[in-house]
C-alpha positions as CSV (number, residue, x, y, z in Angstrom):
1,X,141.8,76.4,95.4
2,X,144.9,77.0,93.5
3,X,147.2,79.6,95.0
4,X,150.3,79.9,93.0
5,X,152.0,79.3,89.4
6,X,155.7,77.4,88.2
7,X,156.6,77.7,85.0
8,X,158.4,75.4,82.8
9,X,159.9,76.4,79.3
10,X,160.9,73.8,77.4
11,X,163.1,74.3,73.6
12,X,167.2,73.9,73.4
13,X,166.4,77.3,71.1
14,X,165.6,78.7,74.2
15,X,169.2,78.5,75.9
16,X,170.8,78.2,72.7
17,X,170.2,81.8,72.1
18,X,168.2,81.3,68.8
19,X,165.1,82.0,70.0
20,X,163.9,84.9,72.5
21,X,161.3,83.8,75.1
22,X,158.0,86.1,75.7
23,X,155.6,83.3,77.4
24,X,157.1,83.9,80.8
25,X,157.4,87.8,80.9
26,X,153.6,87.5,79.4
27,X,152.6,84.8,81.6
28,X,153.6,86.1,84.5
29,X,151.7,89.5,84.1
30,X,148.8,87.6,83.9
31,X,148.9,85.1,86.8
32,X,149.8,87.7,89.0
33,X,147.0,90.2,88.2
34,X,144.4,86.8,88.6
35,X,146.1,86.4,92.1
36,X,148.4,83.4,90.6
37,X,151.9,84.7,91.3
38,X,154.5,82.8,89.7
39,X,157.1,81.5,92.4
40,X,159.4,79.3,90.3
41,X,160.3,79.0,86.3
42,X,162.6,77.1,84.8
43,X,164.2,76.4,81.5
44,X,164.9,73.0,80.1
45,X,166.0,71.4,77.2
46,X,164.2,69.2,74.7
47,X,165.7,65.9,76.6
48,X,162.6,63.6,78.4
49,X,164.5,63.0,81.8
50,X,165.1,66.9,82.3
51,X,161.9,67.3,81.3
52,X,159.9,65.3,83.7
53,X,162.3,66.3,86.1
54,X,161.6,69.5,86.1
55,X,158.1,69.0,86.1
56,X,157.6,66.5,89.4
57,X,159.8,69.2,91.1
58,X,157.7,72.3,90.3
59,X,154.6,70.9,91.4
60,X,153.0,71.5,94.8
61,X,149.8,71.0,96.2
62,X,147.7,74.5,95.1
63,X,150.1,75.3,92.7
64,X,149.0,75.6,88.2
65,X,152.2,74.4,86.7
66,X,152.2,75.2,83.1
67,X,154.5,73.9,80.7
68,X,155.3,75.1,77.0
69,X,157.4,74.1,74.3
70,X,157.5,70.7,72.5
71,X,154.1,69.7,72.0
72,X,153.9,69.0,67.9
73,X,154.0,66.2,65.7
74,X,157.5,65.3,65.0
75,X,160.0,62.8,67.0
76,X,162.1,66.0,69.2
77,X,158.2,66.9,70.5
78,X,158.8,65.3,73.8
79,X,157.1,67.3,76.1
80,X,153.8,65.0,76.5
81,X,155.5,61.5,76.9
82,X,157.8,63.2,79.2
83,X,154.5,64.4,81.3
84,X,152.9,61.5,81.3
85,X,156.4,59.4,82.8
86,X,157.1,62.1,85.5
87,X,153.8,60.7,87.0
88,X,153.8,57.2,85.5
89,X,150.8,57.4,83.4
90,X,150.4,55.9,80.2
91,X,149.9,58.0,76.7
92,X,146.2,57.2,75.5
93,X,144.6,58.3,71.8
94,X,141.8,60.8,73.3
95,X,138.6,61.3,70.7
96,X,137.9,64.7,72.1
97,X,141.7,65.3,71.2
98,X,141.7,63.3,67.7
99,X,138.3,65.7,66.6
100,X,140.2,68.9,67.7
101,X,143.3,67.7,65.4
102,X,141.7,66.8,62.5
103,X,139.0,69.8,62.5
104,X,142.0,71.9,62.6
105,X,144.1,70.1,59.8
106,X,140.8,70.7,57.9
107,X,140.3,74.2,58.4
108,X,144.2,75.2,57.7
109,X,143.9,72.8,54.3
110,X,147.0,70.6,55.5
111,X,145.2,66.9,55.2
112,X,145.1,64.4,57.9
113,X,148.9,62.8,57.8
114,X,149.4,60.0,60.3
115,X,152.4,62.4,61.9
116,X,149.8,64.7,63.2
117,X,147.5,62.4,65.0
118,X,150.8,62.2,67.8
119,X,148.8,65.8,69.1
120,X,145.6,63.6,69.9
121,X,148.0,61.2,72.5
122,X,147.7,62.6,75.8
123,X,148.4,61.6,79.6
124,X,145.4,58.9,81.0
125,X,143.5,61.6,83.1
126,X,144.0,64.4,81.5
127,X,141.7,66.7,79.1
128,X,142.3,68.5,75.7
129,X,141.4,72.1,75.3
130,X,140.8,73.2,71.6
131,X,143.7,75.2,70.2
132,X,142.4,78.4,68.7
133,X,145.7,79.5,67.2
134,X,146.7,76.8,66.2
135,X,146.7,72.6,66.2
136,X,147.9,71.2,68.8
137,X,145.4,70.8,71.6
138,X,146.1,72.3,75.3
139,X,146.5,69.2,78.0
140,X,145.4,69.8,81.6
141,X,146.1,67.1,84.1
142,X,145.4,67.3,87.7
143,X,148.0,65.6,89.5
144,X,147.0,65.2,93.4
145,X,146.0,69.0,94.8
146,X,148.1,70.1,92.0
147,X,147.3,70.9,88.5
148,X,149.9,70.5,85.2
149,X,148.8,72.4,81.9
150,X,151.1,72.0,78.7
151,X,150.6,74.5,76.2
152,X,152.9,75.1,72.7
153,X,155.6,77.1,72.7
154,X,154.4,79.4,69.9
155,X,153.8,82.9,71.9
156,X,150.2,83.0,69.8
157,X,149.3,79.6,70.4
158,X,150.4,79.8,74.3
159,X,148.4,82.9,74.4
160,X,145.4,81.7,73.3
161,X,145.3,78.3,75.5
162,X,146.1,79.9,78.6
163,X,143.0,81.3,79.8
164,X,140.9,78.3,78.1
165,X,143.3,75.9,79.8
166,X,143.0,77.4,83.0
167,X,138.9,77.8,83.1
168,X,139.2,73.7,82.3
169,X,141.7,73.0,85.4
170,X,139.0,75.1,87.5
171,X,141.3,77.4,88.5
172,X,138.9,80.7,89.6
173,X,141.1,84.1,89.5
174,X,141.6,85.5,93.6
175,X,142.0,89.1,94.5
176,X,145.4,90.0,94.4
177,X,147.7,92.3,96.5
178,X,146.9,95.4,94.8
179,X,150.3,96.4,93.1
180,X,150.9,100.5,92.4
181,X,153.7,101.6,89.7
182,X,154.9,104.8,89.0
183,X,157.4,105.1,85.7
184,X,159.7,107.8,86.0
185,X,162.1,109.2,83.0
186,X,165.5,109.8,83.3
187,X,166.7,109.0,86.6
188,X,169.0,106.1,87.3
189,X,168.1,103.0,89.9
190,X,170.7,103.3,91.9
191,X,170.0,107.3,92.3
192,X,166.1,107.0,93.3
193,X,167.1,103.5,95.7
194,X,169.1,106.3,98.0
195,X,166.5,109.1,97.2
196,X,163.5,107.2,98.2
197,X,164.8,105.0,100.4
198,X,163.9,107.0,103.8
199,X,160.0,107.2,102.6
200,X,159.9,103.4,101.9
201,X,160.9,103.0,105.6
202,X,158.2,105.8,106.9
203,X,155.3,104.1,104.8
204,X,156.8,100.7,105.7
205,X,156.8,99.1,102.5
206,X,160.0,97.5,99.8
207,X,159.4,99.1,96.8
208,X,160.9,97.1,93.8
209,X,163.1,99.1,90.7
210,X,162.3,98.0,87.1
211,X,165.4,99.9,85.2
212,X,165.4,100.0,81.2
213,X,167.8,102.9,79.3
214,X,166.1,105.6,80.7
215,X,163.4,105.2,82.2
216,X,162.6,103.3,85.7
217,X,159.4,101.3,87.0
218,X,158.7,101.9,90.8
219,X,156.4,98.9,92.1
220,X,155.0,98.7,95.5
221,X,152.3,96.6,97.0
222,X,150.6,96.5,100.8
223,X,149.3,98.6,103.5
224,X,151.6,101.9,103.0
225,X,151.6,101.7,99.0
226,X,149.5,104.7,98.9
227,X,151.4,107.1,101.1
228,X,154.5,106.2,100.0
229,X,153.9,106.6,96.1
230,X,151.5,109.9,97.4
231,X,155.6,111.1,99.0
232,X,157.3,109.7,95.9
233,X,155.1,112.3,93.6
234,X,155.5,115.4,95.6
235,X,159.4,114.6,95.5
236,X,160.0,113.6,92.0
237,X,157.2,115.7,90.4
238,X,157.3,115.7,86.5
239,X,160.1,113.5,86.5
240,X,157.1,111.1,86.9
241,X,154.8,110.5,83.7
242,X,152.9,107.4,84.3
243,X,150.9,105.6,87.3
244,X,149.6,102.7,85.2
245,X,152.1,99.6,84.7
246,X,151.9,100.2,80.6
247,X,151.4,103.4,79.6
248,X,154.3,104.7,77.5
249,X,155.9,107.9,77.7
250,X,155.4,108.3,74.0
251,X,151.5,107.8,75.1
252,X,151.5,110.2,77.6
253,X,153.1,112.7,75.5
254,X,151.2,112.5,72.7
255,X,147.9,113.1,74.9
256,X,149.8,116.1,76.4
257,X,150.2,117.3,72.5
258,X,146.8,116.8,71.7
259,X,145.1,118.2,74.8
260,X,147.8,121.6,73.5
261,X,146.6,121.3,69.9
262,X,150.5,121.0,68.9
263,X,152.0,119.1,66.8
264,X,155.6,117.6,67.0
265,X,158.7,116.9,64.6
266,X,161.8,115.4,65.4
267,X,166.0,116.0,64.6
268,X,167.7,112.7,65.2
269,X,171.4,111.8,64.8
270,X,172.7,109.3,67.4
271,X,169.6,107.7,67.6
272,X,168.7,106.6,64.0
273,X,165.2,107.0,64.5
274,X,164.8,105.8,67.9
275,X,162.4,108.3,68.7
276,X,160.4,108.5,65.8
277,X,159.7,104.7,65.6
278,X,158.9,104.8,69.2
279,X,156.1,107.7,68.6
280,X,154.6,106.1,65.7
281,X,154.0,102.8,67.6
282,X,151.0,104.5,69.3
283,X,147.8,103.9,67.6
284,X,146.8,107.8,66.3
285,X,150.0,109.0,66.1
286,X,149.7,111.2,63.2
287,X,147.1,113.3,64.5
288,X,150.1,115.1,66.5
289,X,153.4,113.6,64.9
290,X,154.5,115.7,61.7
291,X,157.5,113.9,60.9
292,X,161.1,113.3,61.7
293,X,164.7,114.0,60.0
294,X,167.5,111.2,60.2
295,X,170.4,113.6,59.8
296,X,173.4,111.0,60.9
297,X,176.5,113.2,58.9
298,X,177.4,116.6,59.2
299,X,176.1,117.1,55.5
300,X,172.6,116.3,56.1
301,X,172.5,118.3,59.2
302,X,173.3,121.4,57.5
303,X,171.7,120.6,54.0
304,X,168.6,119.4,55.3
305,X,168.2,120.9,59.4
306,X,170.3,124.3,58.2
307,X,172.9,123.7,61.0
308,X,175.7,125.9,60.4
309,X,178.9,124.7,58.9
310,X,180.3,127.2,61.5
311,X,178.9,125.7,64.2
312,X,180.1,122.1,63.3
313,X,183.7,123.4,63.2
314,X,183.8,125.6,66.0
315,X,181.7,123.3,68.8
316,X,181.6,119.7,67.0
317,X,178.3,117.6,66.3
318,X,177.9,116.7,69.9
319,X,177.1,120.1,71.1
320,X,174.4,122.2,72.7
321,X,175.0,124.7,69.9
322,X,174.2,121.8,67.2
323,X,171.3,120.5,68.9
324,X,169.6,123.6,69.6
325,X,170.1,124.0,65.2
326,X,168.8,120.7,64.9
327,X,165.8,121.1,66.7
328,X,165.2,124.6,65.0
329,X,166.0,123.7,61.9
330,X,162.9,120.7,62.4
331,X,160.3,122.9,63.2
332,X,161.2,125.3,60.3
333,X,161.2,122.7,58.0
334,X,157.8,120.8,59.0
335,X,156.1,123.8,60.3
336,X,155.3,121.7,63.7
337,X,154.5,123.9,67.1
338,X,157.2,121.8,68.7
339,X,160.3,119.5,68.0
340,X,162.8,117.7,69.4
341,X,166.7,117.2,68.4
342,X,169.0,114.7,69.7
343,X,173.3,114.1,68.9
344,X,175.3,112.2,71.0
345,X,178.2,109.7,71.0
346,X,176.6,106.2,71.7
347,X,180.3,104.6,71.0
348,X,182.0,102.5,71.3
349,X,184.3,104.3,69.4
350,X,183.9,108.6,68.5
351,X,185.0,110.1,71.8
352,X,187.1,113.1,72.0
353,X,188.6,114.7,74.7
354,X,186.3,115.9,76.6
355,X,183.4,114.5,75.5
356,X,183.6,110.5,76.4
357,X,181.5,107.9,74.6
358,X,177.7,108.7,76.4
359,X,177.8,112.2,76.1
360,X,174.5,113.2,74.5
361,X,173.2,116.4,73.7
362,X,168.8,116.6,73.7
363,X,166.7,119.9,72.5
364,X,163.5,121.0,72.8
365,X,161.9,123.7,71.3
366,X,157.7,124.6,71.8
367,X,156.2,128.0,71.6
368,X,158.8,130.4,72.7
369,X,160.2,128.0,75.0
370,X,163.8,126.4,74.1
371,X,165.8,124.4,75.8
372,X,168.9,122.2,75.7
373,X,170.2,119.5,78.0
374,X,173.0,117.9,78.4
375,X,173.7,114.2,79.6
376,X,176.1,111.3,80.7
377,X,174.9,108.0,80.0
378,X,176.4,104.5,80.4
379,X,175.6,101.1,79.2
380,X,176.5,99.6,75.7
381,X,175.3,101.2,72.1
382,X,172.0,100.0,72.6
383,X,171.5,101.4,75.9
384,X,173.1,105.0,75.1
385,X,170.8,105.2,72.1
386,X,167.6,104.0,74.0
387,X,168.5,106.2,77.0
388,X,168.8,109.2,75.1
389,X,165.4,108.5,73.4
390,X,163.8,108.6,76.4
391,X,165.5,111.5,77.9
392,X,164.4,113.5,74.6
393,X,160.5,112.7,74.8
394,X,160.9,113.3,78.7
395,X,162.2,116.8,78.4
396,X,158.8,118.0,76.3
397,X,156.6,116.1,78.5
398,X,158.1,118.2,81.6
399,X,157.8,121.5,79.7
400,X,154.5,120.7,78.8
401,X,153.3,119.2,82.4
């Protein structure tokens, strides 16, 4: 019975920068919710020794280590001769393997070059798994009361083999440690540690904080999860819009929208879209998204959003004057029952006295109901702009909760 998961990511792309890994964030989701948490991962370049290094040292008896990256037919595929010399195994030509390679050269029309048949050589006492994705075939190779599985490093191709690979190395799924999340909007990490830090030691649990620009992932797991997120609602109320580890705010919102019969537009400036393109990443969208205005300069806001030139030259852009326009001038203009506005200074340049790069300005408007908000964020660029999406969508979800 296997009990745990190692992962080893294998590409010089990978620590070069060129290439942004997903198989271990993805990976890990999954072992964990079949009872396989992943204790170790590790990163290696395309060089045999490091390689089969890295491989003899994350194994352990009960433990699926899984390996990805370097596994097609040219010379710098290394990954399976490295395998095989960790353990001192020779590289055989498998016929299961050879069928799977040259049934899939068939089917994507590429021949049957010579090159390719290097896919069909695997460790002595280990077994191929057909690639659905793709060409080369999955390896699986018990090693003592261990297992090692070597995948491609194509996220699609990994993704496909996993769960294949895994029913072949007998690996049956355990019940996990039941994990809870709550996702909360606009707060910062270091504020809810001290806020909630006295009813994590009443319920006796160590609840884990999962920031991104905005928003903030509370996970706990074990006897006390349930009282303590139970305390954690009553005291953050709607600053809380999801229990379920992906559910999106712009999900939740749009739901809220729908269950209203409203529709929404939005007034973005410091943002570029942010919010938009977040909202029209959920399947259905349009049934309660009208539209959205890009107004970046001055001109557009007051051409297109009919802020006031007055207002521009008497409280600036970045204002709760301009933003309250903004958000007006969107539902006017698309007819929607609410709408949203955002202007802020996401830097790293454009501060003026008193108002320092991070100082964003979010409106809502629903009904009769109008509202603006004003905010200090910190980070980089990136993180102003993605903070202040989500500070945006969060203040309609909490008018409409």
């Amino acid at each position: 019975m296997f009990s745990e998961a190692a992962l080893v990511l294998v590409g010089d792309e990978l620590l070069s920068g060129r290439t942004r890994d997903v198989n271990l964030h993805r990976f890990s989701g999954l072992l964990a919710e079949m009872g396989l948490p992943v204790v170790l991962a590790k990163v290696v370049r395309d060089v045999p020794q490091e390689i089969s290094d890295a491989v003899k040292n994350s194994l352990a008896d009960e433990r699926v280590v899984i390996i990805t990256g370097g596994m097609g037919p040219t010379d710098d595929d290394l990954t399976v001769q490295a395998v095989a010399e960790a353990f001192d195994l020779r590289l055989v030509r498998s016929v299961a393997a050879e069928k799977m390679v040259r049934k899939k050269q068939q089917e994507y029309g590429l021949g049957m070059p010579v090159s390719a048949l290097k896919q069909a050589d695997i460790p002595e006492g280990a077994q191929p798994v057909l690639n659905p994705a793709g060409i080369a075939p999955g390896i699986v190779l018990p090693v003592h009361e261990g297992v090692v599985i070597c995948m491609p490093g194509v996220p699609r191709e990994s993704a496909a083999l996993l769960m294949p690979c895994l029913q072949a190395a007998g690996v049956q799924p355990r019940r996990p440690e039941k994990v809870r999340f709550i996702r909360t909007w606009g707060l910062k990490e270091n504020s809810l540690f001290d806020a909630l830090g006295y009813l994590a030691e009443k319920n006796n649990v160590i609840p884990a904080f999962l920031p991104s620009p905005g928003r903030v992932d509370i996970k706990v797991s074990g006897v006390g999860a349930d009282g303590f997120l139970s305390d954690v609602v009553d005291k953050l109320g709607k600053r809380i819009y999801s229990a379920l580890r992906d559910e999106t705010l712009e999900e939740v919102l749009g739901r809220k929208l729908m269950s209203a019969g409203f529709t929404l537009a939005t007034a973005e400036s410091c943002t570029g879209g942010g919010i938009g393109r977040g909202i029209t990443a959920v399947p259905g969208a349009s049934r309660w998204y009208a539209g959205g205005v890009i107004a970046y300069s001055n001109q557009l806001k007051t051409r297109l959003l009919g802020v006031k030139e007055n207002t521009l030259d008497l409280y600036g852009a970045v204002s709760e004057q301009t933003a309250l326009e903004m958000v007006r001038g969107a539902r006017r203009l698309t007819g929607a029952d609410c709408s949203l506005s955002v202007t802020g200074i996401a830097g790293p340049g454009g501060s003026v006295e008193g108002k320092p790069v991070g100082t964003v300005w979010t409106a809502v408007s629903c009904g009769e109901t109008e509202n603006a908000f004003l905010w200090r964020l910190g980070g980089d660029r990136e993180s102003i702009r993605e903070g202040a999406c989500a500070r945006a969508l969060g203040t309609l979800f909490e008018l409409l909760s």
